[in-house]
C-alpha positions as CSV (number, residue, x, y, z in Angstrom):
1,X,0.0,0.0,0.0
2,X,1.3,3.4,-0.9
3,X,1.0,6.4,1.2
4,X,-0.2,9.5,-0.3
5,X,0.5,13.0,1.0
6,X,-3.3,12.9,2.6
7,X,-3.0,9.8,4.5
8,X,0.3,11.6,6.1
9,X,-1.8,14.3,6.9
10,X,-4.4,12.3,8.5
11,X,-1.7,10.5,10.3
12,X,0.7,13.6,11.3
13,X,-0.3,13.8,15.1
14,X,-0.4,10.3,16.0
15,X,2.8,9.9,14.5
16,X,4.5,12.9,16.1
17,X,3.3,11.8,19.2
18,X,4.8,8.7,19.0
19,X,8.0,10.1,17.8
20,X,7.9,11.9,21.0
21,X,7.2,9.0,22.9
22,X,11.0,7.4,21.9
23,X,12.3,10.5,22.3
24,X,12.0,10.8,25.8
25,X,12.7,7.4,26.5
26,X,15.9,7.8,24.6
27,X,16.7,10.8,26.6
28,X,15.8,9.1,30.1
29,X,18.1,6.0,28.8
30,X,21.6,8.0,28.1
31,X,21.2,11.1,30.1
32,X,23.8,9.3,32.3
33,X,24.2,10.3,36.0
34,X,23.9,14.3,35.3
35,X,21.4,16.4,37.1
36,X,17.6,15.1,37.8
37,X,16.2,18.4,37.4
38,X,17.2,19.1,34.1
39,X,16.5,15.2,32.8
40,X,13.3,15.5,33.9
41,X,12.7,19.4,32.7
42,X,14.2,18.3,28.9
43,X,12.2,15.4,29.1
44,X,8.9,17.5,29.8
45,X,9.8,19.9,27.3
46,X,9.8,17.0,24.1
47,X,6.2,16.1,25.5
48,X,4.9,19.5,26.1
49,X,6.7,20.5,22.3
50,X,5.2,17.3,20.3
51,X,1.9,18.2,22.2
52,X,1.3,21.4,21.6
53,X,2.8,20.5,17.8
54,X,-0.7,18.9,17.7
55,X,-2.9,21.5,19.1
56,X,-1.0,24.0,16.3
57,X,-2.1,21.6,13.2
58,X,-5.4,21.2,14.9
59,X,-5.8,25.1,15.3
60,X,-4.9,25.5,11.6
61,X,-6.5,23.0,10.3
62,X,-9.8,22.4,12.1
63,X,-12.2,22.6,8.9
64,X,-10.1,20.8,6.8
65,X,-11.4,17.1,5.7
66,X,-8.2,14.7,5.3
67,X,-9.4,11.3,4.9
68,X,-6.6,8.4,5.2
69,X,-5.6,5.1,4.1
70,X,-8.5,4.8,2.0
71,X,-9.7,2.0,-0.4
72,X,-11.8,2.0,-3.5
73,X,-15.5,0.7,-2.1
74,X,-17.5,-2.4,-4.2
75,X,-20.5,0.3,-3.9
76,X,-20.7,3.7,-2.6
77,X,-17.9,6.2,-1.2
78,X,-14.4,5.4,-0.6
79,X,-13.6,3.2,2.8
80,X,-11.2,5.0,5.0
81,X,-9.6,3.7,8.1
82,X,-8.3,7.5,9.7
83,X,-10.1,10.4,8.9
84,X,-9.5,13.7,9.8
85,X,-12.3,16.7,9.8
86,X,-14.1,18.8,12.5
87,X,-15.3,16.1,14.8
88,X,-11.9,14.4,15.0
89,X,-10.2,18.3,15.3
90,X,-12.7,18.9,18.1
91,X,-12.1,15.7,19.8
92,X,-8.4,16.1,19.3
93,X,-8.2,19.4,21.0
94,X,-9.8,18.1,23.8
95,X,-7.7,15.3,24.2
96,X,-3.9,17.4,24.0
97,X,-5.2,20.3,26.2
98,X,-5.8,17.2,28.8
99,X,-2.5,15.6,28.1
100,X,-0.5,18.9,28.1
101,X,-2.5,19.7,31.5
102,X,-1.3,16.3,32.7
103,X,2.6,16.8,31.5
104,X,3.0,19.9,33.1
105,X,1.3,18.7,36.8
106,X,4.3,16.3,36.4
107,X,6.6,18.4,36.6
108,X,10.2,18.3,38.7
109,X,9.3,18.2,42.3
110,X,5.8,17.6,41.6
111,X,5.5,13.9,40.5
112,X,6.3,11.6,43.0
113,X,10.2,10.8,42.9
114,X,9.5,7.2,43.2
115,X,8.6,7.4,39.6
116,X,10.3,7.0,36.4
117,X,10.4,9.9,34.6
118,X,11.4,8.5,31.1
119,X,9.2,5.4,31.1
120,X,5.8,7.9,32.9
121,X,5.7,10.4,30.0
122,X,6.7,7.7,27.1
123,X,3.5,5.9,28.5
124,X,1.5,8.4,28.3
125,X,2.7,10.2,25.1
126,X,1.7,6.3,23.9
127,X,-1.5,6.2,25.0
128,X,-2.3,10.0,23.7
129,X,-1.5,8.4,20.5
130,X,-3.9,5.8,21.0
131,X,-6.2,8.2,22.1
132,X,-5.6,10.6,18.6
133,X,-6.1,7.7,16.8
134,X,-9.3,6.3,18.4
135,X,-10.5,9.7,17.9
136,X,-10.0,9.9,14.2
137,X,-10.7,6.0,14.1
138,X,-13.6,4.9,10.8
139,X,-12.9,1.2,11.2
140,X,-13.5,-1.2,14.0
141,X,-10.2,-2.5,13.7
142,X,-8.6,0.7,13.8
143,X,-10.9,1.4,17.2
144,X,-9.5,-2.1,19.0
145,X,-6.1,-1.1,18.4
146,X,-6.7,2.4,19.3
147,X,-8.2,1.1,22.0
148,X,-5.3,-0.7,23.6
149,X,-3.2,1.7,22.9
150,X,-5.2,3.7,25.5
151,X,-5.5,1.2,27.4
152,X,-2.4,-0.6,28.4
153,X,0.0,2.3,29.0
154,X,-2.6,3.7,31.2
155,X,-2.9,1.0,33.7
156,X,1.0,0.8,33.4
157,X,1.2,4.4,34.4
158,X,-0.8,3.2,37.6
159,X,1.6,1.0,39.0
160,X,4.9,2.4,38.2
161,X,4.9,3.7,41.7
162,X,5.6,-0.2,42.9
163,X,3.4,-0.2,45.6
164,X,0.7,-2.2,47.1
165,X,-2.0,-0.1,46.1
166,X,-0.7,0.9,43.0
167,X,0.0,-2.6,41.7
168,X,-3.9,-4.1,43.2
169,X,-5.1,-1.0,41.0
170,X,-3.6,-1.7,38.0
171,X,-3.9,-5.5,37.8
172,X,-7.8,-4.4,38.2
173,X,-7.8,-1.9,35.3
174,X,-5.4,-5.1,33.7
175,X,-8.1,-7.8,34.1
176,X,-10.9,-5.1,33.2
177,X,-9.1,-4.1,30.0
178,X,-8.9,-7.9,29.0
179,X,-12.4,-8.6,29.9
180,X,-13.4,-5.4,27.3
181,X,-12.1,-6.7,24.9
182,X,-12.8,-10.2,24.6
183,X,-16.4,-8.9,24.5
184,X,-15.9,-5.9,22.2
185,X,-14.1,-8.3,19.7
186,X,-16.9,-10.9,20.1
187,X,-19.5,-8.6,19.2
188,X,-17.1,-7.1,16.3
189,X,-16.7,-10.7,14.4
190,X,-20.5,-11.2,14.5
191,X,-21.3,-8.1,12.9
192,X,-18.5,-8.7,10.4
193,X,-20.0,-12.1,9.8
194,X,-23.5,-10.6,8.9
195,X,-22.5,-7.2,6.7
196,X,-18.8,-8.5,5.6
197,X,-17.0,-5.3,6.4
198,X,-15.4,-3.4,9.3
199,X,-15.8,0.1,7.9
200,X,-18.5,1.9,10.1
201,X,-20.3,3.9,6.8
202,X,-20.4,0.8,4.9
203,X,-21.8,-0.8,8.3
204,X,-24.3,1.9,8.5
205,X,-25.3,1.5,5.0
206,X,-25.7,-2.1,4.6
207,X,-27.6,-3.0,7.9
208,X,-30.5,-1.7,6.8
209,X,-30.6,-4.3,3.9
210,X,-30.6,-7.6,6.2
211,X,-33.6,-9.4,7.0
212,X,-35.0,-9.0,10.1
213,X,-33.1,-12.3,12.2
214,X,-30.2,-10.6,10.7
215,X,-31.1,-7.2,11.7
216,X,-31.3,-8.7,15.3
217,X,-27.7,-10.6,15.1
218,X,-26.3,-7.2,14.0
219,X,-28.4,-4.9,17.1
220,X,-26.7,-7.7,19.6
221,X,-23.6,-7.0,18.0
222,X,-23.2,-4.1,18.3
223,X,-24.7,-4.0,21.6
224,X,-21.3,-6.3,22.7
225,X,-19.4,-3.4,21.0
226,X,-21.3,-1.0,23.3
227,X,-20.5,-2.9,26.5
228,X,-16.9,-3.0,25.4
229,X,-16.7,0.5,25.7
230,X,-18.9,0.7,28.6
231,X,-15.8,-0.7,30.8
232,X,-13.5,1.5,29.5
233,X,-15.1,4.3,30.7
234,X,-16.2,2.8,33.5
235,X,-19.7,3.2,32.6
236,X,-22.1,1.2,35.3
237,X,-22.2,-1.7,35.8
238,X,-19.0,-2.2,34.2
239,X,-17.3,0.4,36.8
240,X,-16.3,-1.7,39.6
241,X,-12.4,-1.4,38.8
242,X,-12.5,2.9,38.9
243,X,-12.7,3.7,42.8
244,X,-9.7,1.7,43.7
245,X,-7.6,2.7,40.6
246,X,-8.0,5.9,40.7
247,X,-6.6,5.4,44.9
248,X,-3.9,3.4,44.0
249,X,-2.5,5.7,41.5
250,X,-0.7,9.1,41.8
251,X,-2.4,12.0,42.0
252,X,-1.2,12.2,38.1
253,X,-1.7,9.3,36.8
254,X,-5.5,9.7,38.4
255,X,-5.8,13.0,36.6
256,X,-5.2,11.4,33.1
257,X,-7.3,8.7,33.9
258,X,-10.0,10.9,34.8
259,X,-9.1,13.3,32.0
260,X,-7.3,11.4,28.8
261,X,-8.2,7.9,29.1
262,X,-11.5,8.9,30.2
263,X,-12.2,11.0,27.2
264,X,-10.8,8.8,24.6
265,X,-13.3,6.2,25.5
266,X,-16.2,8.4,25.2
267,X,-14.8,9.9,21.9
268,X,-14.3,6.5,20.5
269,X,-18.3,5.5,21.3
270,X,-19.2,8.8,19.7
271,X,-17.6,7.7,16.8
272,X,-19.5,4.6,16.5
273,X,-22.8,6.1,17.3
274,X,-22.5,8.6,14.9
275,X,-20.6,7.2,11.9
276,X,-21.8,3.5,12.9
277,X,-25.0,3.1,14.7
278,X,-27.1,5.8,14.3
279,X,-27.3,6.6,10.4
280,X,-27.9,2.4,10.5
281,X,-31.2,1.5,12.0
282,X,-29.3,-0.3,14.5
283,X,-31.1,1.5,17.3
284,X,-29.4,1.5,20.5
285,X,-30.6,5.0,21.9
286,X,-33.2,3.2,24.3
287,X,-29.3,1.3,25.6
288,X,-27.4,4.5,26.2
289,X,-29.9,6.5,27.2
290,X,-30.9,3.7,29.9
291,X,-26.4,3.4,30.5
292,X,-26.7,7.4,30.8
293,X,-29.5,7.3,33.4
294,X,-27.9,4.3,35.7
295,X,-24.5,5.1,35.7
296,X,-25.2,9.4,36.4
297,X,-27.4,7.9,39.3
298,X,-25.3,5.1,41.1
299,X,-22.2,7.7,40.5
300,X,-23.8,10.6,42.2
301,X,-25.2,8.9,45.1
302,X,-22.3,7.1,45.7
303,X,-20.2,10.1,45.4
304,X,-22.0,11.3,48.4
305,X,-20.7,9.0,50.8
306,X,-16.7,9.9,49.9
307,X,-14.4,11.0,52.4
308,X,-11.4,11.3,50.5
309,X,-11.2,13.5,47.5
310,X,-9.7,11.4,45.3
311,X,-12.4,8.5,45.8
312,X,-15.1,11.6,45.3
313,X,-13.9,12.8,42.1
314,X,-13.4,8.7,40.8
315,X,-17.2,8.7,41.5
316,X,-17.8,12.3,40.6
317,X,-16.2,11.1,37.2
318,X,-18.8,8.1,37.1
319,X,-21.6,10.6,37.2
320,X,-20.3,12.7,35.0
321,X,-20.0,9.9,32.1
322,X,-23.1,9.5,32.6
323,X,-24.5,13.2,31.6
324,X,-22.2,12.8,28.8
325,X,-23.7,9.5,27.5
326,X,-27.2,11.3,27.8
327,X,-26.4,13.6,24.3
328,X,-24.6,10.5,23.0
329,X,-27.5,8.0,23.3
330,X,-29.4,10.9,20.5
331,X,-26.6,11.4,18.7
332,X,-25.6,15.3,19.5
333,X,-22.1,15.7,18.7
334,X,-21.6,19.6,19.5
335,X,-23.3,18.5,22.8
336,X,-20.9,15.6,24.0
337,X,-17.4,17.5,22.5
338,X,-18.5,20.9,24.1
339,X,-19.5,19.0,27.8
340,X,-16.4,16.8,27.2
341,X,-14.0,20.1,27.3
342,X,-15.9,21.7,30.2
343,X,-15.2,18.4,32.1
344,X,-11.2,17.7,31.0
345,X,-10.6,21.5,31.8
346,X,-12.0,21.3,35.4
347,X,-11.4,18.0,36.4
348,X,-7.2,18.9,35.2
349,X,-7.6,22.1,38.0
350,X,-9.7,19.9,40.5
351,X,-6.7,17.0,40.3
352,X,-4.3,19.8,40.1
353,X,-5.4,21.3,43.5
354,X,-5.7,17.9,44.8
355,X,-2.0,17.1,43.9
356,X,-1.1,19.8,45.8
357,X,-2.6,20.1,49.5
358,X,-1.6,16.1,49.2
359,X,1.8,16.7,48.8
360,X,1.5,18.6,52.6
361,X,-1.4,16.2,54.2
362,X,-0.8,12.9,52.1
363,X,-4.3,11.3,54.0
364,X,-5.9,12.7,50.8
365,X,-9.0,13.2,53.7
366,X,-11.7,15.4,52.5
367,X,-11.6,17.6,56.0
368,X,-7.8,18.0,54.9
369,X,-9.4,21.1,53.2
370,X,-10.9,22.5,56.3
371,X,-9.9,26.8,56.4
372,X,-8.2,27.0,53.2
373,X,-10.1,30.2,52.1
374,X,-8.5,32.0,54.7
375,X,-4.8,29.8,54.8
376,X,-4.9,29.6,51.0
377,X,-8.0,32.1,49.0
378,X,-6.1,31.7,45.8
379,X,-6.2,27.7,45.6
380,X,-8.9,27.5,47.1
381,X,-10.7,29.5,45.1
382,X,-9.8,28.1,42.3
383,X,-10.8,24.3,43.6
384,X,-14.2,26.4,44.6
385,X,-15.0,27.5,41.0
386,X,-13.7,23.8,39.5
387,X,-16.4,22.1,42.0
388,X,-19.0,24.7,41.3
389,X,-18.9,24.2,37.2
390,X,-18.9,20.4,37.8
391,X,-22.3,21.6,39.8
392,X,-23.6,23.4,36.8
393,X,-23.6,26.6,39.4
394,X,-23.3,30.2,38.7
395,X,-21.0,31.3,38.7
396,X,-19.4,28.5,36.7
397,X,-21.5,28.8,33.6
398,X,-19.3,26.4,32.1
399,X,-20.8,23.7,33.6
400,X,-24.4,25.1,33.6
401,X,-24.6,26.1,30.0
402,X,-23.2,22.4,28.9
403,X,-25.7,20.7,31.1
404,X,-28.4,22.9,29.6
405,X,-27.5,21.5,26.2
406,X,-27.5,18.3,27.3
407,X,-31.0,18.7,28.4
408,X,-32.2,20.3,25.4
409,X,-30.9,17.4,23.0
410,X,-32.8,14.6,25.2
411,X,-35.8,16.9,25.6
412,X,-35.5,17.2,21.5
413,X,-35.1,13.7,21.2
414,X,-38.3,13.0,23.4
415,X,-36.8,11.1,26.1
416,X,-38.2,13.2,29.0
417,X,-37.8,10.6,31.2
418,X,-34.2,10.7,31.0
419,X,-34.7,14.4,31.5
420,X,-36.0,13.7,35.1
421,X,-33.3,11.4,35.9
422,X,-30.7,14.2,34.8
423,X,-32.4,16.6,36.8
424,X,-33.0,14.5,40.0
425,X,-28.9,13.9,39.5
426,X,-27.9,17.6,39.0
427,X,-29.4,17.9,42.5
428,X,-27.6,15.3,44.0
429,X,-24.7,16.5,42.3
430,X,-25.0,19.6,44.3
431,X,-24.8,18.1,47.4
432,X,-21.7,16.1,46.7
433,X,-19.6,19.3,45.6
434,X,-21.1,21.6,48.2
435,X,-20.0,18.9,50.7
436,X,-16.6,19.5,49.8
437,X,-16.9,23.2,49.5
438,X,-18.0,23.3,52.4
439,X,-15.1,22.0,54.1
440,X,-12.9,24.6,52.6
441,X,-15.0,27.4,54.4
442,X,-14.9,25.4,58.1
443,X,-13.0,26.1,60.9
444,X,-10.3,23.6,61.1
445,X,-9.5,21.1,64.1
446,X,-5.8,21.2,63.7
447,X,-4.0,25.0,62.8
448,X,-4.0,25.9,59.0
449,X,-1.4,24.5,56.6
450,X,0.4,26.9,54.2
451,X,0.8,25.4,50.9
452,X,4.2,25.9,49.1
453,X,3.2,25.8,45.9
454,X,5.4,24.9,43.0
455,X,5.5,27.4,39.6
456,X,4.2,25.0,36.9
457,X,1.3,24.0,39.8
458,X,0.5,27.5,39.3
459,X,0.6,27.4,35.8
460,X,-1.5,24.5,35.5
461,X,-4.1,25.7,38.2
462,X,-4.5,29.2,36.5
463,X,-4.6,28.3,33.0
464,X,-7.1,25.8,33.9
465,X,-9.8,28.6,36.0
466,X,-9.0,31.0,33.6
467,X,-10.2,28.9,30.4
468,X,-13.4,27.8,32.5
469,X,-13.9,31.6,33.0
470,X,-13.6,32.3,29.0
471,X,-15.8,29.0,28.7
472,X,-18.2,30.6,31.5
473,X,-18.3,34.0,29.6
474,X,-18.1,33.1,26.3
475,X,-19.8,29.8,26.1
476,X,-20.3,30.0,22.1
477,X,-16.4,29.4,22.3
478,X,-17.2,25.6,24.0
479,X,-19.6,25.2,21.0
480,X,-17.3,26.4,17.7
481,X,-15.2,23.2,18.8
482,X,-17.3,21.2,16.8
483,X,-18.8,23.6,14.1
């Protein structure tokens, strides 16, 4: 097969990224026995550089439709394995600005010295390419590959710390992972065995044409496929492995979990509903739409019953996949892309704050927080306006006008039941963040800490509240992701 100049095109960011990826495992292999601080800062600059090389070509060339590795169809339009246009720009934004959040809350002194610096960014610079490609992904063999590309760096991440936790937390997301994918490739050979292709238009086109007991074969399919992505992002009842991952892990790793690998998983269903399901009367809608209610509910109300902050926003995160399946399950892009960035944006600050008071009261305990509006306004602050956008609360209009379009495309879509649900959970939702904000205004047991907070923590913090400010003001600008 010869490449053409479009398939590099389509290809350029994945590729980049996993240039990157040997790159700074080169440069972790023969720095030698020279200073750890500027290892580690050389290393952060090739991921932050080949990262925000991405966000450039996806800046320039968001409208742009490059479709890759393609091949001359039987019938009908040209079947293409990578293709690039708004959808996979939109996605793709959304994806780096987590990764590049991530990178930079590992910086020197901030990740936890027990952890390899080479071998921590060349996993995840390896499972942002996965996460590109997935993205950008036509094919359901592209999207199993993608998949694991996500996939097994991430739960590597988790237990490169070596410890107890770390380890029980990543052989779960391990297990989990294999489990996925036996059922996601079951589900994938039966509908290749009734339509004869793997190409998600050409799926979506030929469905319709089988008889009826083949119509069914291809809707439980499919519906395999569905529950394969379901326990990647920890959609219930397939979430079991999340809480105690997310503990296990650093306060990183957690943070791309919760932001990256997270977010890849919901971009690759988006995909399939879109490209795969939807346009095929395959109709799963009642499926997602009954995932979206469940998993928003049993995340919420556990969430409620957290006492440490990283076990809160694991659930939190669980609820939240849930709001974002509810647009899915009817098919609204601009919905899901424009709720996805709210979420990666304040989630990154959320972990970011979290990262930090943990590095001075390492319980992670939720009354931890106790008095830091008067020990610490700036941070918390900040982690006030984070928790108040995942609320949907004014001030964070972020989170409210996001939700509001959620509502709007299930109310559209005539599921008003699902509306109630949503509803009943952006209640409950309120109680689990005002819980911890809360905390933040009380008078604490113990004296005050005073958090020494590192530059790039900063950095990371404030670029974060101020983009959920522009998203609060300006929420058009969450929407023109996807126009």
């Amino acid at each position: 097969m010869t490449m053409t100049w479009t398939d590099w095109q389509a290809v350029i960011v994945p590729l980049v990224l996993a240039l990157g990826a040997v790159a700074v495992l080169m440069i972790d292999s023969f720095w030698g026995a020279g200073s750890s601080r500027w290892r580690h800062l050389s290393v952060s600059l090739v991921s932050s550089g080949v990262i925000l090389f991405g966000l450039g070509f996806v800046l320039t060339q968001q409208n742009e439709f490059r479709p890759g590795f393609c091949r001359t169809a039987v019938e009908g339009p040209a079947e293409c394995s990578l293709v690039f246009e708004p959808l996979t720009a939109g996605l793709w934004a959304v994806l780096l600005l987590g990764g590049l959040g991530v990178v930079w809350l590992s910086a020197y002194q901030l990740l936890d010295r027990d952890i390899p610096v080479g071998e921590y960014h060349f996993l995840l610079l390896s499972a942002l390419v996965g996460a590109t490609v997935l993205a950008g992904a036509r094919d359901l063999a592209t999207m199993v590959i993608a998949l694991e590309v996500v996939s097994l760096p991430s739960f590597a991440m988790v237990a490169l710390r070596r410890d107890r936790r770390g380890s029980e937390g990543a052989l779960k997301a391990f297990f989990v992972s294999v489990l996925s994918t036996a059922v996601m490739l079951f589900g994938i050979s039966y509908l290749y065995g009734v339509t004869g292709t793997l190409y998600l238009q050409t799926l979506a086109a030929r469905v319709p044409g089988l008889d009826s007991s083949l119509r069914r074969v291809a809707f439980v399919a499919v519906l395999f496929i569905v529950v394969g992505f379901a326990f990647k992002i920890a959609a219930v009842p397939f979430h079991g492995w999340l809480p105690d991952t997310y503990a296990g892990a650093p306060v990183e790793v957690a943070a791309f979990l919760a932001v990256v690998s997270k977010s890849a998983g919901v971009a690759g269903l988006l995909v399939l509903v879109i490209y795969g399901i939807a346009p095929s009367g395959v109709d799963l809608r009642l499926t997602l739409a009954i995932l979206a209610a469940v998993t928003m509910t049993v995340g919420n109300v556990a969430a409620l019953r957290q006492r440490f902050a990283v076990r809160l926003l694991a659930w939190s995160s669980i609820g939240q996949v849930g709001f974002l399946l509810a647009p899915l399950a009817v098919g609204d892009a601009q919905a899901v892309v424009a709720y996805l960035a709210a979420y990666v944006v304040v989630t990154l600050g959320a972990f970011g704050a979290v990262a930090v008071v943990q590095r001075h009261r390492p319980g992670g305990l939720l009354t931890d927080y106790q008095g830091m509006l008067r020990s610490e306004p700036g941070l918390a602050a900040a982690l006030v306006f984070f928790l108040v956008v995942l609320a949907g609360l004014p001030p964070g209009l972020a989170g409210l006008f996001t939700k509001l379009a959620a509502f709007q495309s299930v109310i559209d879509s005539n599921f008003l039941w699902l509306a109630i649900v949503m509803a009943v959970n952006v209640m409950i939702g309120l109680a689990v963040y005002l819980r911890w904000i809360a905390e933040l205004f009380r008078t604490p047991d113990d004296p005050p800490f005073s958090v020494n907070i590192e530059n790039t923590a900063v950095t990371v913090i404030t670029a974060c509240t101020a983009v959920a400010v522009v998203f609060s003001i300006l929420p058009a600008t969450l929407f023109a992701l996807l126009s």
